[in-house]
C-alpha positions in Angstrom: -29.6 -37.4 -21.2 -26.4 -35.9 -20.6 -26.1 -32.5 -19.6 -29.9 -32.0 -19.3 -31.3 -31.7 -15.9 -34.3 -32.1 -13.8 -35.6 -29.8 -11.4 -34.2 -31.3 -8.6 -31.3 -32.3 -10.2 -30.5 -28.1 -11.6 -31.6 -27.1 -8.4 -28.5 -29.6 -6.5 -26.0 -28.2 -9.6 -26.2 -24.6 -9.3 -26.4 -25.0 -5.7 -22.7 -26.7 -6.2 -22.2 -23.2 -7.9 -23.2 -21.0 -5.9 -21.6 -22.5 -2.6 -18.4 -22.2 -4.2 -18.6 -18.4 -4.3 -20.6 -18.3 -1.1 -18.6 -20.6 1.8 -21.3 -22.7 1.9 -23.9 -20.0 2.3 -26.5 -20.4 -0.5 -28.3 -22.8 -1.5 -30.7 -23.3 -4.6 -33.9 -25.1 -4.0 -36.3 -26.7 -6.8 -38.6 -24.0 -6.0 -35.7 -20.8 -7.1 -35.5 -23.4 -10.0 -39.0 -22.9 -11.2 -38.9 -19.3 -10.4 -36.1 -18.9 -12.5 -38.2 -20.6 -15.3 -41.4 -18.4 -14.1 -39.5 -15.4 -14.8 -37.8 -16.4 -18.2 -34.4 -16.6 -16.5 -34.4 -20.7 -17.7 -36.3 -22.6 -20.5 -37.0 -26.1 -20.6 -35.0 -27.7 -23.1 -37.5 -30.8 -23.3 -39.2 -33.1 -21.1 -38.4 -36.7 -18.8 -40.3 -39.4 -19.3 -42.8 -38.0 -16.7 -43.3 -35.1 -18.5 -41.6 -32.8 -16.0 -39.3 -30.3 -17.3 -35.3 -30.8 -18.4 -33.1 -27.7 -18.3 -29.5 -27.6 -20.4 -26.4 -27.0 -18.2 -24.9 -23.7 -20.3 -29.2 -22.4 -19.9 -28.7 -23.4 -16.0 -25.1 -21.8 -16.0 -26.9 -18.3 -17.7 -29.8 -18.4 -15.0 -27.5 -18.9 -12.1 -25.5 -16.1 -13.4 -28.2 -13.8 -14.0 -29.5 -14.1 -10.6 -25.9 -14.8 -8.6 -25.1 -11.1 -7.4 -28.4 -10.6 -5.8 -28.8 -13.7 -4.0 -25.6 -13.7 -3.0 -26.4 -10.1 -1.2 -29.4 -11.9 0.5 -27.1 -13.8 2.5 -24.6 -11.4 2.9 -21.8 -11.7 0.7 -20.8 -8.5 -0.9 -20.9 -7.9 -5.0 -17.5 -7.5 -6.2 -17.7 -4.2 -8.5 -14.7 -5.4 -10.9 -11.6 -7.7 -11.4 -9.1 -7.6 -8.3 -6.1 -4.9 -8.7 -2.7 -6.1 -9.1 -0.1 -4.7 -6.1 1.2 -1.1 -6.9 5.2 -2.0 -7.7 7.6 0.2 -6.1 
């Protein structure tokens, strides 16, 4: 199914994600994934053929937003509190 993801597999994504913003800093494990679901950050869209759950990428994308600034404090990476200011012109 394209664009639908297992646990594992929505774990390894917003991992991608968040080690773009990060340096390589944070990671996302299958067990953040089902806490993310636990906590109604990310709903199943459906289920494999084992019955596990699937998650949609733009419902991955929300949770990993959602949850981004926080985590990303954990491992020590400042929020940004707005957009970056353009250079005073002379």
């Amino acid at each position: 199914m394209a664009g639908h993801y297992t646990t594992a597999e929505a774990a390894e994504q917003a991992t991608q994600w968040r080690r773009l913003l990060s340096a390589g800093a944070a990671e996302v494990t299958p067990i953040t994934i089902r806490s993310w679901a636990f906590r109604g950050h990310l709903q199943p869209c459906g289920l494999d053929e084992h019955g596990h759950p699937l998650y949609a990428h733009t419902d991955l994308a929300r949770a990993e937003l959602a949850t981004r600034s926080r985590a990303l404090r954990l491992v020590g990476i400042p929020e940004q509190t707005g957009a970056p200011r353009a250079a005073a012109h002379a």
